[in-house]
C-alpha positions in Angstrom: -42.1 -14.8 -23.1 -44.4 -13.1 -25.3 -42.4 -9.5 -24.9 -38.6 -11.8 -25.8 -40.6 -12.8 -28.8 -41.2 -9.6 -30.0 -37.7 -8.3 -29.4 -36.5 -10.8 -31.1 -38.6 -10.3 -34.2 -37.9 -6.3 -34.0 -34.1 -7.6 -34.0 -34.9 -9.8 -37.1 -36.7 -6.8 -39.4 -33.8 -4.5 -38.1 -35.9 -2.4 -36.4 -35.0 -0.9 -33.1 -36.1 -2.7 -30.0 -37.5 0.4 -28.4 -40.3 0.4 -25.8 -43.0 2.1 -28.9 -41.7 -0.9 -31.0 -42.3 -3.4 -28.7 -45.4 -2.2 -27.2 -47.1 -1.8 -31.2 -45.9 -5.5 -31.9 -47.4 -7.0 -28.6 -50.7 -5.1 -29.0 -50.7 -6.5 -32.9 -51.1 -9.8 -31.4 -54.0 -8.8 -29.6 -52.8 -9.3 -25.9 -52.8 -6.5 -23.2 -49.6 -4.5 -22.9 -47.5 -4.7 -19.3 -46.0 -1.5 -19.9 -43.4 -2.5 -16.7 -42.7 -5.4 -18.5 -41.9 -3.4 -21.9 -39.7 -1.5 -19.8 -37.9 -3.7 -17.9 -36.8 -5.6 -21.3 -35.9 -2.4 -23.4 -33.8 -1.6 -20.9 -32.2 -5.0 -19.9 -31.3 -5.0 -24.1 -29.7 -1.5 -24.4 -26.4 -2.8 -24.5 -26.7 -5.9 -25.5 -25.6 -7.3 -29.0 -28.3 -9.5 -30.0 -26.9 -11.2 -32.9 -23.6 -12.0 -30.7 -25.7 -13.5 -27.9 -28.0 -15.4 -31.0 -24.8 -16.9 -32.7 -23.3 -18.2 -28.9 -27.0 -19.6 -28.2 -26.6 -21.4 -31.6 -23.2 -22.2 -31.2 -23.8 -23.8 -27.2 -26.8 -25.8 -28.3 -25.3 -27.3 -31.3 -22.3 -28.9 -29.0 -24.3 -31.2 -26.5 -25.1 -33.4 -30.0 -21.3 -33.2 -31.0 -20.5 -34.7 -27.7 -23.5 -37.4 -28.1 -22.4 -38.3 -31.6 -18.8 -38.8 -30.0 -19.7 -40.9 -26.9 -21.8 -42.9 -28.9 -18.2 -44.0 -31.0 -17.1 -44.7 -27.7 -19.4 -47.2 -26.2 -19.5 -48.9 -29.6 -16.1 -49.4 -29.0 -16.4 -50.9 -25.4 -18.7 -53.2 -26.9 -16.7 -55.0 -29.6 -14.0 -55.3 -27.2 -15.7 -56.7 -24.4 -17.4 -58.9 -26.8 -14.0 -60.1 -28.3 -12.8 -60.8 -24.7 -16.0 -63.0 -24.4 -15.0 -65.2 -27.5 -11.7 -65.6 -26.5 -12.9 -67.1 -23.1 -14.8 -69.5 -25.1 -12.3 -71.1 -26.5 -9.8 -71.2 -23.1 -13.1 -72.1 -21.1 
């Protein structure tokens, strides 16, 4: 996770996410380098707009509370109706 962290933060200082980049930020936070690892993920990004993928990740977890918020409205509804329905048996009880 450590390595998607440090593309990430190469992506945020516009800096290239390059195998040298990546390997120099991993080794400044003292871990040991995977250099197959550095690999793999430089070339897994080459042609991938970060900021694109960033703004849909943003974008697909703000949604699931959108659809909370709006099912909440919805069993508040239920419930003043099926307690209405309950008063009005009361009085034809």
């Amino acid at each position: 996770m450590e390595y998607v962290y440090g593309a990430l933060l190469l992506h945020k200082t516009g800096q290239a996410v390059s195998e040298v980049n990546l390997t120099k930020v991993i080794q400044a936070t003292g871990s040991s380098v995977d250099e197959a690892k550095v690999k793999v993920l430089v070339a897994s990004l080459k042609d991938v707009d970060i900021a694109k993928e960033l703004e849909s990740a943003t974008l697909m977890a703000s949604q699931p509370q959108a659809t909370a918020a709006a099912e909440k409205k919805e069993e508040k509804k239920e419930e003043k109706a099926s307690e209405a329905a309950e008063g009005l048996s009361a009085l034809f009880g």
